[in-house]
C-alpha positions as CSV (number, residue, x, y, z in Angstrom):
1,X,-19.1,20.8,-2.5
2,X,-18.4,22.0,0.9
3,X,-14.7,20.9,1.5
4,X,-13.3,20.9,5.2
5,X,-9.5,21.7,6.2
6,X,-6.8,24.0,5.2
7,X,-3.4,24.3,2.6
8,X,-0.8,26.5,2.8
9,X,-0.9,29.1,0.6
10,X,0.8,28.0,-2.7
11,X,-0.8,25.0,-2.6
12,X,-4.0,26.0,-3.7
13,X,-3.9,24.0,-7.0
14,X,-4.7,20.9,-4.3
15,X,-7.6,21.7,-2.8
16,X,-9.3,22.5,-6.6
17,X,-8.0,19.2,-7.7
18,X,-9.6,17.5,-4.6
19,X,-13.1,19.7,-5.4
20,X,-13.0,18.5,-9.1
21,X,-12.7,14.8,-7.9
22,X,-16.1,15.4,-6.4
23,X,-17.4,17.3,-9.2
24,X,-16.6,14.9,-12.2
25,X,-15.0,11.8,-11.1
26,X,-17.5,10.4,-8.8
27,X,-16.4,10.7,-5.4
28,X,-17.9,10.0,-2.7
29,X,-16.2,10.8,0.7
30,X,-12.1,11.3,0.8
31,X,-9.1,12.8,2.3
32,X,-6.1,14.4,1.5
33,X,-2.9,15.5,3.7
34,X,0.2,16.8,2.6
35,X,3.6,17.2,4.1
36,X,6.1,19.4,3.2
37,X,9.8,19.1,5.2
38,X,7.9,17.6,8.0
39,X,5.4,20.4,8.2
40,X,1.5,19.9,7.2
41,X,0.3,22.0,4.1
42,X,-2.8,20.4,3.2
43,X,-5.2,18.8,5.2
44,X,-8.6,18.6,2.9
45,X,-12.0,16.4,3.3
46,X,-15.4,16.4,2.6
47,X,-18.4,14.2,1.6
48,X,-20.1,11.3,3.4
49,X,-18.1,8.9,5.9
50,X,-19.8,6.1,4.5
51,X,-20.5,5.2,0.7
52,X,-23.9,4.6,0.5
53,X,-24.9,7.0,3.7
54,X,-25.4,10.7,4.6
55,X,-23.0,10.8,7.8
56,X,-20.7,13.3,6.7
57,X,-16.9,12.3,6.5
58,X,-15.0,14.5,9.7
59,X,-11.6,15.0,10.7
60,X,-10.2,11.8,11.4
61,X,-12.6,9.8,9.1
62,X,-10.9,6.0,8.1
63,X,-10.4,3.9,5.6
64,X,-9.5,0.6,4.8
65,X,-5.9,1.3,1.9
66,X,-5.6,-2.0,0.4
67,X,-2.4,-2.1,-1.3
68,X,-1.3,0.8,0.2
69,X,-1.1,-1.1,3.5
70,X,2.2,-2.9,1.6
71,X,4.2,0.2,1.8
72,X,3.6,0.8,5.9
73,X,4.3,-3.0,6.0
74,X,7.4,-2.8,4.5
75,X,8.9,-0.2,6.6
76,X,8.7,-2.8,9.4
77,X,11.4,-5.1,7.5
78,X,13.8,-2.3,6.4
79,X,13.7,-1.0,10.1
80,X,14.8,-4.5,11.2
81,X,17.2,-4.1,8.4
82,X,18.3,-1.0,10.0
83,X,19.4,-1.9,13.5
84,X,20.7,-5.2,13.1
85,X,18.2,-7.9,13.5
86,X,17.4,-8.7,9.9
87,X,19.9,-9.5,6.8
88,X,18.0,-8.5,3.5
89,X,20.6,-10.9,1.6
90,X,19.6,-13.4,3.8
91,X,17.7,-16.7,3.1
92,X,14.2,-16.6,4.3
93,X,14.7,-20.2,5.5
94,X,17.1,-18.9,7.4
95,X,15.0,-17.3,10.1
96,X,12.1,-19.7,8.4
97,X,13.0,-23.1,8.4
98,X,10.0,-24.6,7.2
99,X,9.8,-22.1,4.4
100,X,12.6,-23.7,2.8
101,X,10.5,-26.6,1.4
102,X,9.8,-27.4,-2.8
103,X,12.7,-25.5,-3.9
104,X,12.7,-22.2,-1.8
105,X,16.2,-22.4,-0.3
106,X,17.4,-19.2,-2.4
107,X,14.7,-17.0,-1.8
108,X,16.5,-13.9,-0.1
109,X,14.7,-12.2,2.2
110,X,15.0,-9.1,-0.3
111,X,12.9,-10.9,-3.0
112,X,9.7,-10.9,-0.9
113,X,10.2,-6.8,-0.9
114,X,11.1,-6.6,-4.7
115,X,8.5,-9.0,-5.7
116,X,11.1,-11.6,-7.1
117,X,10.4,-14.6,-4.8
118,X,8.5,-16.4,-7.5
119,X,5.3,-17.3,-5.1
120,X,2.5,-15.0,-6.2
121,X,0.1,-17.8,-6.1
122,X,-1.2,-20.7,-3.8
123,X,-2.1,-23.5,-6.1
124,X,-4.8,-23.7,-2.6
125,X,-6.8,-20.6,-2.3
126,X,-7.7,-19.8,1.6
127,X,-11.4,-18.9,2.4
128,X,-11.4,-15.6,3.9
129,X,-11.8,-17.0,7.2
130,X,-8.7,-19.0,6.8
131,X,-7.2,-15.9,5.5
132,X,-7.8,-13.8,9.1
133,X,-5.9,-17.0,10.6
134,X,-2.8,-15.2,11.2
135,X,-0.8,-18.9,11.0
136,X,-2.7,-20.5,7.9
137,X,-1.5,-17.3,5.1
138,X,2.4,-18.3,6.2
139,X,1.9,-22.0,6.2
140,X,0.4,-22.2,2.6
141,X,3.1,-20.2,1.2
142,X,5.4,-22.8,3.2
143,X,3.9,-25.3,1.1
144,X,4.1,-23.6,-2.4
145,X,6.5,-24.1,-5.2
146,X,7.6,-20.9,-7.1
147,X,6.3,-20.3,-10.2
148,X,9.5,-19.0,-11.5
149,X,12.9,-19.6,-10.1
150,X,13.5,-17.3,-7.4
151,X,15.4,-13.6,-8.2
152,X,15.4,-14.1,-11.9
153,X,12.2,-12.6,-12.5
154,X,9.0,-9.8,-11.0
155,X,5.6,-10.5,-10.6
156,X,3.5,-8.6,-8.3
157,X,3.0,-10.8,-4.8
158,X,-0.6,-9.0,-4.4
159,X,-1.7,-11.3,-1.5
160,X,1.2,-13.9,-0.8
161,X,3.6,-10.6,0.0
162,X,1.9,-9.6,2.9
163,X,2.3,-13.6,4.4
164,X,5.7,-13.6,3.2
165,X,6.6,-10.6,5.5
166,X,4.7,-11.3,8.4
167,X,6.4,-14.4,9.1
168,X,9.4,-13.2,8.9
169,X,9.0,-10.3,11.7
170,X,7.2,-12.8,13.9
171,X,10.2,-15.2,13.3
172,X,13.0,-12.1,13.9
173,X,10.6,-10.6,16.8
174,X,8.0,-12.6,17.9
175,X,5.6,-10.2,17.2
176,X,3.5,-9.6,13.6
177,X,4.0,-7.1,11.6
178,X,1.2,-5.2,12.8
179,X,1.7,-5.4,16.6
180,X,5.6,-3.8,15.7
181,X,4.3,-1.5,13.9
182,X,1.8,-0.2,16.7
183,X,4.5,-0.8,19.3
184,X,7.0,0.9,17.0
185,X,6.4,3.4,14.8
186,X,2.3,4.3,14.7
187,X,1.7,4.1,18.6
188,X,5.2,6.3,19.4
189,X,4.2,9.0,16.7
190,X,0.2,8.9,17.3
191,X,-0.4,8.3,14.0
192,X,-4.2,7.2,13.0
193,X,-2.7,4.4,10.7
194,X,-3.4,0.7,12.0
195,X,-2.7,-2.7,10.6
196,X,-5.4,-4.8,12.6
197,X,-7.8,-2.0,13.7
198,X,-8.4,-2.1,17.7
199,X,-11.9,-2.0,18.5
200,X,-11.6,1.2,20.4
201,X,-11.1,3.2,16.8
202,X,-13.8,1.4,14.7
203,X,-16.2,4.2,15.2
204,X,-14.1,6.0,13.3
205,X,-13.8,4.0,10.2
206,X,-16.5,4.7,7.4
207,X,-17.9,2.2,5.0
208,X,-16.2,1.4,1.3
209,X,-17.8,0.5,-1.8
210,X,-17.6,0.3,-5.5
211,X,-18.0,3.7,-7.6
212,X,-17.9,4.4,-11.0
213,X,-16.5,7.3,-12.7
214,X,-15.5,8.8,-16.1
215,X,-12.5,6.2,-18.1
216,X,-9.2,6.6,-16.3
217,X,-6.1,7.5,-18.6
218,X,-3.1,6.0,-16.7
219,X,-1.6,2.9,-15.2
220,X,-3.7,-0.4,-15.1
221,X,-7.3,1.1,-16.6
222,X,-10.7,0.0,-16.7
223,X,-10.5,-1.2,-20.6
224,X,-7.0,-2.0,-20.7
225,X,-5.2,-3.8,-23.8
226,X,-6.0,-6.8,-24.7
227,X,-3.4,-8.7,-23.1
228,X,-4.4,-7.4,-19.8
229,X,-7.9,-7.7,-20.3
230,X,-7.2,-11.4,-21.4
231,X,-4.9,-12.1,-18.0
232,X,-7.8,-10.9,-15.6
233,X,-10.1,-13.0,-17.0
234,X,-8.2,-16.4,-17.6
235,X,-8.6,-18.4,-14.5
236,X,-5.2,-20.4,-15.4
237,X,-3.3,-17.1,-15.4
238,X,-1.1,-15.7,-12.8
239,X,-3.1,-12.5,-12.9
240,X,-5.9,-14.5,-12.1
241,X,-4.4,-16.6,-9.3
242,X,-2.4,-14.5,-7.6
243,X,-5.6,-12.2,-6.9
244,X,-7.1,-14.7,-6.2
245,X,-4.8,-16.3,-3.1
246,X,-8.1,-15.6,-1.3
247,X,-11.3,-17.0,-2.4
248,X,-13.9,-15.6,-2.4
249,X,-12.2,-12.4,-1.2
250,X,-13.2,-10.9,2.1
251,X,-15.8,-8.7,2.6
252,X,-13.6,-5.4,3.4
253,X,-16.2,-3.6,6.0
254,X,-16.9,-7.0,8.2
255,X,-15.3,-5.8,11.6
256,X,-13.3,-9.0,11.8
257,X,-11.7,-8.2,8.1
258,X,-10.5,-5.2,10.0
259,X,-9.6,-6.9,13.3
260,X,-7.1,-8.9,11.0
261,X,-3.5,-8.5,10.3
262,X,-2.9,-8.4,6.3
263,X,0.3,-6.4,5.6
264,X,-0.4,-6.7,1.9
265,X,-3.8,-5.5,1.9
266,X,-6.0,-4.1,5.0
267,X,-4.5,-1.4,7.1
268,X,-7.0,1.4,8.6
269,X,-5.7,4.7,7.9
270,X,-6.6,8.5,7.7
271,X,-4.8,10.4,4.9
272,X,-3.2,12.8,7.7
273,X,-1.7,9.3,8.9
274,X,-0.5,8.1,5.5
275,X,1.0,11.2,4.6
276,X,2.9,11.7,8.1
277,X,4.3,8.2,8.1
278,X,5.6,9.1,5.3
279,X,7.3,12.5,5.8
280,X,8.4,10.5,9.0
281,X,10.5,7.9,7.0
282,X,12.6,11.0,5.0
283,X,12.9,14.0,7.3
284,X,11.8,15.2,11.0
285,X,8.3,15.9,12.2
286,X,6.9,17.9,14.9
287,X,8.0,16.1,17.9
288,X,10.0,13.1,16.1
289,X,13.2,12.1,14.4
290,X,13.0,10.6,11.4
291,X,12.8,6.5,11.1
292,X,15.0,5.9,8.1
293,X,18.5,6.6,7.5
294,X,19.6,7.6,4.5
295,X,20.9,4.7,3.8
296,X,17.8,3.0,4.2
297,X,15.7,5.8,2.0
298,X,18.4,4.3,-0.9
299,X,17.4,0.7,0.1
300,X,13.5,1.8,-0.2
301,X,14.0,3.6,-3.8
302,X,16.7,1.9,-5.7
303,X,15.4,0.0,-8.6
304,X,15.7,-3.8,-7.5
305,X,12.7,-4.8,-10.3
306,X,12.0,-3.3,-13.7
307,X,9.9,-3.9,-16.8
308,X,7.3,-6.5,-18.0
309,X,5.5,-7.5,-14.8
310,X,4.5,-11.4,-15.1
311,X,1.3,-10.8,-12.7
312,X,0.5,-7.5,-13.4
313,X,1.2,-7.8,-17.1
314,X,2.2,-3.9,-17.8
315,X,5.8,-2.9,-16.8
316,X,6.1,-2.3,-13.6
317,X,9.1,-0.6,-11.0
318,X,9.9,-1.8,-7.7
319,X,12.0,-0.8,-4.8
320,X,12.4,-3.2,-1.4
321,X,8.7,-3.0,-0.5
322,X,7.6,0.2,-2.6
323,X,6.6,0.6,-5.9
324,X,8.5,3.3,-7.6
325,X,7.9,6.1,-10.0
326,X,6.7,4.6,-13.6
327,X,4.3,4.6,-15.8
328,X,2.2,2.2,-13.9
329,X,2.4,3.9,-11.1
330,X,3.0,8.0,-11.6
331,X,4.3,9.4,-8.0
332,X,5.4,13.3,-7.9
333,X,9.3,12.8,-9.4
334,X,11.3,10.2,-10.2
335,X,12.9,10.0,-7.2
336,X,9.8,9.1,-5.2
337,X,8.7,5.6,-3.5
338,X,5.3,4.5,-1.8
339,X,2.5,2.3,-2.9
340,X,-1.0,2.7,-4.8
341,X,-4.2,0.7,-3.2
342,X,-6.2,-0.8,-5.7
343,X,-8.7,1.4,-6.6
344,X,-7.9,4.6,-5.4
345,X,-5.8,5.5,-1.8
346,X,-2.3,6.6,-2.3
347,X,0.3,7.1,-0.2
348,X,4.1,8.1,-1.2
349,X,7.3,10.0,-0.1
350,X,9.7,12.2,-2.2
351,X,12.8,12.8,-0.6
352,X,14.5,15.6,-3.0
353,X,11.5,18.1,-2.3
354,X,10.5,16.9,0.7
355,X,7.0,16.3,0.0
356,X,4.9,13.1,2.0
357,X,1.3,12.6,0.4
358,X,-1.7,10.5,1.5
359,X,-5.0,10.2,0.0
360,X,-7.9,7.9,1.2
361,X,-11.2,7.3,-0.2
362,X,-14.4,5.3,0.3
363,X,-15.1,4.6,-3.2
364,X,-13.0,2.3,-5.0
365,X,-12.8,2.5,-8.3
366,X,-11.6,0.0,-11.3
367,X,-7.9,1.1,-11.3
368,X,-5.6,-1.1,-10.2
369,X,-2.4,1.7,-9.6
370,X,-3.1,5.1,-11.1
371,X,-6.4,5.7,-9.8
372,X,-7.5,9.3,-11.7
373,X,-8.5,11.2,-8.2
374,X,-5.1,10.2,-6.7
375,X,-3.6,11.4,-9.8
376,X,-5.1,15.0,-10.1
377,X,-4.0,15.1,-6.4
378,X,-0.5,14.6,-7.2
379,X,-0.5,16.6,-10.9
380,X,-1.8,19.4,-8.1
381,X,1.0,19.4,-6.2
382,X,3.4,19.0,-9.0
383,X,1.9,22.4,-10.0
384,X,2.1,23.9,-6.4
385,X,5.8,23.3,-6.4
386,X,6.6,24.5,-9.9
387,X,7.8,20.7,-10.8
């Protein structure tokens, strides 16, 4: 396998993780950047840009995150947070009136981060081109009841999150979440992370598909438990539902997919540009402060939602807008926050050693959080560091 980039020296334990991926788990073409104290220490590619071609994948090669995308998302609330313009223990209704309606007046705006706003569901799926409609997502959650009442319980918002918290920066800002982020935080800091992908960087975006690979051994898996199994495939469920917010689900490479706005589900990004968002939210990069405050790193990391997920079904650990450390969802120590992509990118921060890690891929796999190439990545560093 002929694998592109550098690591620092130490971290060699990464770049034969990343090779193995390749070897035995099926990979196709992927990425992998590390930060460590705001400095790069692994910056690793190799295979084809596109899943089913022979392009080969370069420096700067893109991908669609999925999930991930939730994370960058949810740095644009708790930056709002941060200067002033947003109360987390706020009503949404209050800066949404119409959101109020069918028994939503005590949703805080920190239950759409810690996935305890009880809407994970639309009891009317969107078609996907009603989905790209950047008015229709916010207006059908408008109209739903919850499902449970709001704050009491967790259930992962796969689809309805992203709505949730788009709204709610248009309403405080009058721009969506991703124009402030591109204004913001991506644009300032040239990061190659987008959340509607201008046409000028499609080029650069290679094409995703499904692979298959040996049977994972953590988090949501392949052949799960029964009860999980059972959940995916009821259609009553709210496993079932709540994935399925979008129906049939959009075709991720159609250039108007990625055009689109979803903060829950399909920002662009390089791993270099997952990783160093990242580092950028704990610590100081080359040629910029850090975004978050310590304060607001706490607000990120401290465990607002715990245990039996009702969506996901497994336990599950949240944070305002970031999954946490768990079984679910293995980051590098127990003190670190970020967010899984179904099926395979990762991207996370640890504060205590520093350490910002992004991984992006073209092949998505069955896993649902602890995708097994993500995982080697991060076992890799773990062993760099002597954790």
């Amino acid at each position: 396998m002929d694998v592109n980039g550098t690591v620092a020296e130490g971290f060699e334990p990464v770049r034969e993780a990343f090779v193995r991926n390749f070897e035995t788990l099926g990979e196709r073409g992927a990425s992998v950047a590390v930060y460590r104290e705001g400095q790069q220490v692994v910056d690793l590619w190799a295979g084809t840009k596109d899943i089913d071609g022979t392009t080969p994948w370069e420096h700067g090669t893109a991908q669609v995150v999925r999930s991930a995308t939730k994370g960058t998302a949810a740095a644009v609330l708790l930056l709002l947070h941060q200067r002033g313009q947003l109360d987390l223990d706020a009503p949404v209704g209050h800066y949404w009136p119409e959101f109020k309606a069918r028994g939503k007046e005590r949703v805080l705006v920190r239950h759409v981060l810690n996935h305890r706003a009880g809407l994970p569901v639309l009891d009317h799926p969107l078609t996907p081109e009603q989905a790209l409609d950047p008015l229709r997502g916010p207006a059908a959650v408008a109209a739903q009841a919850p499902e449970w009442e709001p704050g009491t319980d967790h259930g992962y918002h796969a689809l309805t999150y992203g709505w949730m918290l788009d709204e709610l920066v248009r309403r405080v800002t009058g721009q969506g979440a991703g124009e402030w982020l591109a204004a913001q935080i991506t644009g300032p800091l040239g990061l190659d992370l987008w959340l509607g992908l201008p046409e000028s960087e499609a080029h650069r975006v290679g094409r995703a598909g499904r692979v298959e690979g040996p049977e994972p051994t953590g988090g949501l898996r392949a052949r799960p438990k029964r009860t999980v199994t059972e959940a995916y495939e009821d259609p009553a469920s709210l496993t079932r539902r709540a994935f399925a917010a979008i129906t049939p689900f959009p075709e991720q490479n159609d250039p108007a997919y990625r055009a689109a706005a979803l903060p829950a589900t399909n920002a662009i990004a390089t791993a270099d540009g997952l990783a160093r968002f990242y580092a950028t939210l704990i610590g100081d990069t080359a040629g910029a402060s850090r975004l978050f405050t310590p304060e607001t790193v706490e607000l990120a990391r401290a465990e607002e939602s715990a245990g039996p997920d009702r969506v996901l079904v497994v336990g599950t650990r949240f944070g305002l807008g970031y999954m946490l450390h768990g079984s679910a969802s293995p980051f590098l120590t127990p003190g670190s926050f970020g967010h899984p992509g179904r099926g395979g990118a990762l991207g996370f921060a640890d504060p205590e050693s520093g350490i910002a890690f992004g991984y992006v891929t073209n092949g998505f796999r069955k896993t649902v959080t602890a995708d097994p190439r993500a995982q080697g990545l991060v076992r890799a560093v773990r062993q760099a560091l002597g954790l």
